[in-house]
N, C-alpha and C positions, 0 to 999 in steps of 0.2 A: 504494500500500500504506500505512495505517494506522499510523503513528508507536505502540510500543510504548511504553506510559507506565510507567515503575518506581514500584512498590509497594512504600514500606517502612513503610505499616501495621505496627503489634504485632501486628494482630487480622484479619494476612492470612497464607494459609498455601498452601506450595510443596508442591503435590502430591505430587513427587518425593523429598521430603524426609520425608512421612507413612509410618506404619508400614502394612501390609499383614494385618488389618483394625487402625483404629487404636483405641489403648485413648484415646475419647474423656474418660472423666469422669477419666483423668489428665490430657488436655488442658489440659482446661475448668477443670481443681481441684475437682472435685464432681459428684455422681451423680446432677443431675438430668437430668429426661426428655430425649432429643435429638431434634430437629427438625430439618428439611432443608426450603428454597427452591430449586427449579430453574430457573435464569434470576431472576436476584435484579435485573436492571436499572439503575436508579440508588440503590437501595436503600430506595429511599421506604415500601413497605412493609414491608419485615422491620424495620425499623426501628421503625415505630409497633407492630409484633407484638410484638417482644421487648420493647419498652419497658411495653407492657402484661404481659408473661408472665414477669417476672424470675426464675421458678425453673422455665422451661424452657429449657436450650441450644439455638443454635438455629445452622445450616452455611448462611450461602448462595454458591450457585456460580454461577455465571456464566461462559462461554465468551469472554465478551469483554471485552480489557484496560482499556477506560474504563469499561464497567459495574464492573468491581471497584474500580477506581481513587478512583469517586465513594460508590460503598456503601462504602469504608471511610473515605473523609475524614466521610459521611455518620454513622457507627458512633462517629468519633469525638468527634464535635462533639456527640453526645450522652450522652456516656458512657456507653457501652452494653458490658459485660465480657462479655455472654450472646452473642457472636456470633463468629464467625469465618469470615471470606471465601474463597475457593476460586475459581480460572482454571482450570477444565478442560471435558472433557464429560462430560455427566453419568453417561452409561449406566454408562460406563470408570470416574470416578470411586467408582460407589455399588459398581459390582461389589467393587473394590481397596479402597477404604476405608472401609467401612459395614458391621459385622455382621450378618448377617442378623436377624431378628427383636428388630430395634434402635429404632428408630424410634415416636416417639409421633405425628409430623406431616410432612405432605409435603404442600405447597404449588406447586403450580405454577398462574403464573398471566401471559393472554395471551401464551402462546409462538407461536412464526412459526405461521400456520395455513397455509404452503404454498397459497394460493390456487388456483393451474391445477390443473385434475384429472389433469397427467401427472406432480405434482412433490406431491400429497397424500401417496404411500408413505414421503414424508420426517415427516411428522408425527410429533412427539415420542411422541404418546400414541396409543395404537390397544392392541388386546388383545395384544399380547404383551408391552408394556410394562406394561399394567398388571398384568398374572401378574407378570411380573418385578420389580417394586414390593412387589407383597405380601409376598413372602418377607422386605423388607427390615425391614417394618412391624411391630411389636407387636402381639400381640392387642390388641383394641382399638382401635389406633393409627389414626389418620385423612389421609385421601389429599381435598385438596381440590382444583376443577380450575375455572379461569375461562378464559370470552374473550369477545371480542366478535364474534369471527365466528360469520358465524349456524351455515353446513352441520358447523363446526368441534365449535360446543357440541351441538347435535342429534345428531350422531356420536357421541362420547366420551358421551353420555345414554345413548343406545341401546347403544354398546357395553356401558358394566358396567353395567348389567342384568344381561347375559349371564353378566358373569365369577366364576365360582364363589370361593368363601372371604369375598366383601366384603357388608356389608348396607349398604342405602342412608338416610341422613340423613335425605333429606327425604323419602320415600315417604307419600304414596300420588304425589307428584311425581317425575319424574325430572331434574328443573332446576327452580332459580327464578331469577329476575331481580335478587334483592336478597336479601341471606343475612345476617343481622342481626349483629353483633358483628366484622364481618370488614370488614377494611381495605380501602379502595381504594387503589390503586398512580396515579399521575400520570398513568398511560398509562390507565389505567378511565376517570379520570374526564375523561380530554380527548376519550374514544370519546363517552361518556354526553352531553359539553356537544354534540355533532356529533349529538347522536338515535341513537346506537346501544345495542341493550341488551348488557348483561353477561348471560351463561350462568354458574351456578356450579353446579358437580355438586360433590356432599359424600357420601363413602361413607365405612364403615370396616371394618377388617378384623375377621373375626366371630372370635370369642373361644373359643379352642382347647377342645376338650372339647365 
């Protein structure tokens, strides 16, 4: 078992200690847009993200204790105030602590693609998550999704198509391979150096009315 590493980050935060939904832009000290990372990793991206986006807030969570550990030695070594770290799961967390029709950004990017086809149902992303996403989203608001597995990306492409309320990014495409102004995370670009492509599907929620 996995040695638990204590986080006392400023700019880490005990789930159980958050209000139930929490008033972020008391959080934060300020009302800008908020943004959500699921599976934040070693923080390599949210990090170049928010350092580009300084007046958008930005949550990343991560289920596992050395992922959060290094995204916030990471957060801090750059001084970065737009961020705050999260150890939960995410489904639990967004339900508990995320407003509904909160959200300007939701980033998920290469999560476990369950490889075997009896252990795919575990997939983070599939249509009922992403129904359940949107409500979290803002008009407008954008849902981004990478990986490098292939049946993973072609899945999650083909699925929102389907799913009602989201318009797609890059249509007449339903994925490309390279999505311009968007980061790569450590773990893209060590698939990419191996000859593997990145999928990124880019939709957003359609605009009420």
């Amino acid at each position: 078992m996995q040695r638990m590493i204590e986080i006392q980050s400023p700019f880490f935060l005990n789930p159980d200690e958050l209000a139930t939904p929490v008033e972020w832009a008391a959080l934060f000290g300020n009302a800008n847009p908020l943004a959500l990372e699921i599976g934040c990793g070693i923080g390599d991206f949210i990090a170049k993200t928010a350092a580009d986006n300084p007046g958008t807030n930005y949550i990343a969570i991560d289920f596992y204790n050395k992922g959060c550990y290094k995204t916030c030695h990471r957060i801090e070594k750059h001084g970065l105030a737009n961020v705050r770290v999260v150890r939960d799961e995410a489904r639990k967390f967004i339900a508990e602590r995320i407003p509904k029709g909160s959200l300007a950004a939701v980033h998920i990017n290469c999560p476990d693609p369950w490889p075997k086809k009896r252990h795919r149902k575990r997939r983070l992303v599939n249509r009922e998550f992403a129904a359940f996403i949107r409500d979290y989203l803002a008009p407008g608001g954008d849902f981004y999704f990478a990986t490098d597995f292939d049946d993973y990306g072609l899945d999650v492409a083909e699925m929102m198509a389907g799913v009602p309320g989201f318009e797609n990014r890059l249509a007449p495409d339903r994925y490309r391979h390279e999505l311009e102004g968007y980061h790569l995370s450590k773990y893209m670009q060590k698939f990419m150096a191996e000859g593997k492509r990145i999928y990124f599907v880019h939709y957003r929620r359609a605009s009420e009315g």
